[in-house]
N, C-alpha and C positions, 0 to 999 in steps of 0.2 A: 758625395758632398764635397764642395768646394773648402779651401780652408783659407783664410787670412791670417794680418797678426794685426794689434794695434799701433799705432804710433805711440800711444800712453808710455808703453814699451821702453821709448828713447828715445827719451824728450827733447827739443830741440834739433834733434839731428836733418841735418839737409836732405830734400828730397832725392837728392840723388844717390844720397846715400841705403835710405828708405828700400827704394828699390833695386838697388844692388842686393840688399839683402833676402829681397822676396824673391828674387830672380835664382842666386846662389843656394835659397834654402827649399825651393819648391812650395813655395807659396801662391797661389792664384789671385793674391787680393790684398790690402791693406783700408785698412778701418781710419780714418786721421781725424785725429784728436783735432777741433776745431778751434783752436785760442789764440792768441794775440803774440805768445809765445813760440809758438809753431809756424813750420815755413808754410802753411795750407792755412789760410785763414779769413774769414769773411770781409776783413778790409783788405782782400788782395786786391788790385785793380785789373780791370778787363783783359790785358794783356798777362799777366801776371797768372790769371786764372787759365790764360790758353795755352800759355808754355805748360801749365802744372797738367793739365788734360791732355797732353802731346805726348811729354815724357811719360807717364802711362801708357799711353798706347805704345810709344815706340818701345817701350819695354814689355811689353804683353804682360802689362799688370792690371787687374782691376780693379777702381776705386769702387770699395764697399758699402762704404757710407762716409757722411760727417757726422762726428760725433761732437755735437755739441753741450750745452749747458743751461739752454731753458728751463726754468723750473716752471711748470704749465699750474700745477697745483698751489704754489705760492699766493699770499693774499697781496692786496695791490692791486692796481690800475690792471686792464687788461692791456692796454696797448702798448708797454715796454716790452712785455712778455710777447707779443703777437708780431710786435715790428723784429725780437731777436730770431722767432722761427722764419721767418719772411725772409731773413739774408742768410740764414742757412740753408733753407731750397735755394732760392738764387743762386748760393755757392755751390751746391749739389747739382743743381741743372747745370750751371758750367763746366762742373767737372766730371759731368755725363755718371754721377752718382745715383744707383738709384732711391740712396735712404738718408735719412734724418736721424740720430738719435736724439730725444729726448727725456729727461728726467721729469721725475713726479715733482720733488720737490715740498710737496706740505711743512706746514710748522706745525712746532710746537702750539698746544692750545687751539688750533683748528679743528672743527670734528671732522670726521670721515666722511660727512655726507657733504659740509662745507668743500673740503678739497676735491673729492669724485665733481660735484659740481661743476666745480671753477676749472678743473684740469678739462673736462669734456666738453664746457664752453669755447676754450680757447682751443682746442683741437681740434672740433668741428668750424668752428670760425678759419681755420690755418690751412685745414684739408680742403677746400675750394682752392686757395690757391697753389698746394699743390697739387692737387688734380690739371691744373692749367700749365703746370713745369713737368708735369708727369715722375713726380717723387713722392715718396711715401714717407711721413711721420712714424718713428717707432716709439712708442713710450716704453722705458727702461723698466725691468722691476729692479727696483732701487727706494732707497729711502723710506719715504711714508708708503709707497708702496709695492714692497721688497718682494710679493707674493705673486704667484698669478691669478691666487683670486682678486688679490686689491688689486692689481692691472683692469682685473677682468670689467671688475665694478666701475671702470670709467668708459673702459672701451662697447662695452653694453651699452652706456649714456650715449657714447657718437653713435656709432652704427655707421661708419662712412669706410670703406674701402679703400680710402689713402690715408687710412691711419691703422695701422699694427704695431704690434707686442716685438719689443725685443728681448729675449730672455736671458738673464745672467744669472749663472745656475751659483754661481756662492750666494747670490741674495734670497733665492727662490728656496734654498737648503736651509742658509741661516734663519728664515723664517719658518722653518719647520717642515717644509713642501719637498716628497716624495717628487722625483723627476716623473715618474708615471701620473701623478698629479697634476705638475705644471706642464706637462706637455698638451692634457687631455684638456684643460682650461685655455691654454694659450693657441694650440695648432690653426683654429681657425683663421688668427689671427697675425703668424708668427712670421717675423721678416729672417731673423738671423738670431744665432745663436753665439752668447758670450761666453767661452771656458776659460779656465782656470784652475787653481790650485792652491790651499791655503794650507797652515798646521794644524789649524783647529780653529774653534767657533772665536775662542779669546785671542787669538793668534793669525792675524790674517793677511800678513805679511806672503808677499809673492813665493810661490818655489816652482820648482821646474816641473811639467805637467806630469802627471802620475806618483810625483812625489809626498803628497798632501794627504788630504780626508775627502775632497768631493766626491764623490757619486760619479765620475766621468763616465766609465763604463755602463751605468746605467744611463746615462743621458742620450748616450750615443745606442746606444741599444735599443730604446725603445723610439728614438730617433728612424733607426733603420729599420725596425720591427713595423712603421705605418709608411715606409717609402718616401720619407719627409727630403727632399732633395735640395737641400738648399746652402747657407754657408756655416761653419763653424771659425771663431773668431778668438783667436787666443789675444785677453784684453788680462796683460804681467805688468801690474801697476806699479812700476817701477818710477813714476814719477811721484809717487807718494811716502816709498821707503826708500831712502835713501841707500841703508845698507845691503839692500837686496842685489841679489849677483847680474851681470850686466845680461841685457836677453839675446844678444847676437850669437856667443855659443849656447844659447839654450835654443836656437832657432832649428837646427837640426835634429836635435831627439827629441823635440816636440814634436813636431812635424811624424818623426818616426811613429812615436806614442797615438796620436792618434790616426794615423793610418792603421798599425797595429787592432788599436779598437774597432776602429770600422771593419777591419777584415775578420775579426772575432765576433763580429754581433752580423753580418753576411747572412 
């Protein structure tokens, strides 16, 4: 398995900096947080997008995905929602990306049948045209549907091949789902995988990988246990907790940690 890290990570920081550090800490890949905030961004302009494609390459780093903030399941028009995935492949074809993330998004007061609906309309609507940029939509388990069975129940509704599961194992836990669970729900489907590390279900505050309550070991285990070869993505929401420790020297014994894992689940 490949591993990345997010940009979530550290926020703002210059791309050059980004990659110094994936470089210094044996990193294959970085994930980049797609916002308005961040130097990787879908209002970047043509040129803008091919210097950020360049300096990866010259750096032998791989752009993982954009992670953006479509809410697909949200009520509302479809075309705000349609036109925001649209310039996230865009961004992602330029930046020779091969993935999308996006969230579920549901509200409050919506049923479950309503949002599985509305999230697989606008996915299969989105998946044409990335089928035409040759990138792939990931819906998050997150939010209203934090499970990979609630994933499951939208991505049943597509049925389209540029649209997969991305799985973030504290959402997939905190909803009550055994990794051996969401794996066998998601694999079909699964572009990349999100780790991390909390204190607990009330406590979700960033720590350093292996320091926490998640299941890693078993993620990665049964991960290895079906030859699942693809990326792990350490996403240390550090732009969320302010006091959370900075992730650059966490960037090396992370790294360690789950290499460590992989060569014990072997």
């Amino acid at each position: 398995m490949k591993l990345a890290f997010s940009t979530l990570g550290v926020p703002g920081l210059p791309l050059a900096d980004v990659l110094r550090l994936a470089t210094e800490h044996g990193y294959h890949g970085v994930e980049l947080r797609a916002h308005p905030e961040e130097p990787v961004h879908p209002g970047l302009t043509p040129a803008e997008r091919a210097d950020a494609a360049a300096a990866f390459e010259a750096a032998g780093v791989e752009v993982l995905g954009v992670a953006g903030y479509a809410r697909v399941a949200a009520p509302g028009d479809d075309d705000p929602v349609l036109t925001e995935v649209r310039a996230l492949l865009d961004l992602a074809r330029d930046l020779g990306a091969p993935f999308v993330r996006v969230f579920p998004g549901g509200a409050p007061g919506q049923s479950p049948e309503e949002a599985d609906a509305t999230a697989a309309r606008r996915l299969g609507t989105a998946a044409e045209y990335a089928a035409d940029l040759d990138v792939r939509i990931l819906l998050e388990t997150h939010d209203s549907h934090r499970t990979a069975a609630d994933a499951m129940r939208v991505l049943g509704l597509v049925g389209h091949r540029r649209v997969g599961a991305l799985w973030d194992v504290m959402h997939t836990w905190l909803g009550g789902e055994q990794p051996v669970e969401s794996f066998a729900a998601l694999s079909p489907h699964l572009g990349y995988v999100q780790v991390k590390d909390i204190a607990s279900a009330d406590d979700t505050t960033p720590l350093p990988l292996g320091a926490g309550v998640l299941p890693l070991a078993d993620c990665v285990e049964v991960l290895s246990r079906h030859d699942w070869d693809g990326w792990l993505c350490w996403e240390y929401e550090k732009r969320w907790y302010a006091d959370a420790a900075p992730l650059p020297g966490l960037l090396a014994p992370g790294r360690e940690h789950l290499a460590r894992l992989l060569n014990e689940s072997v």
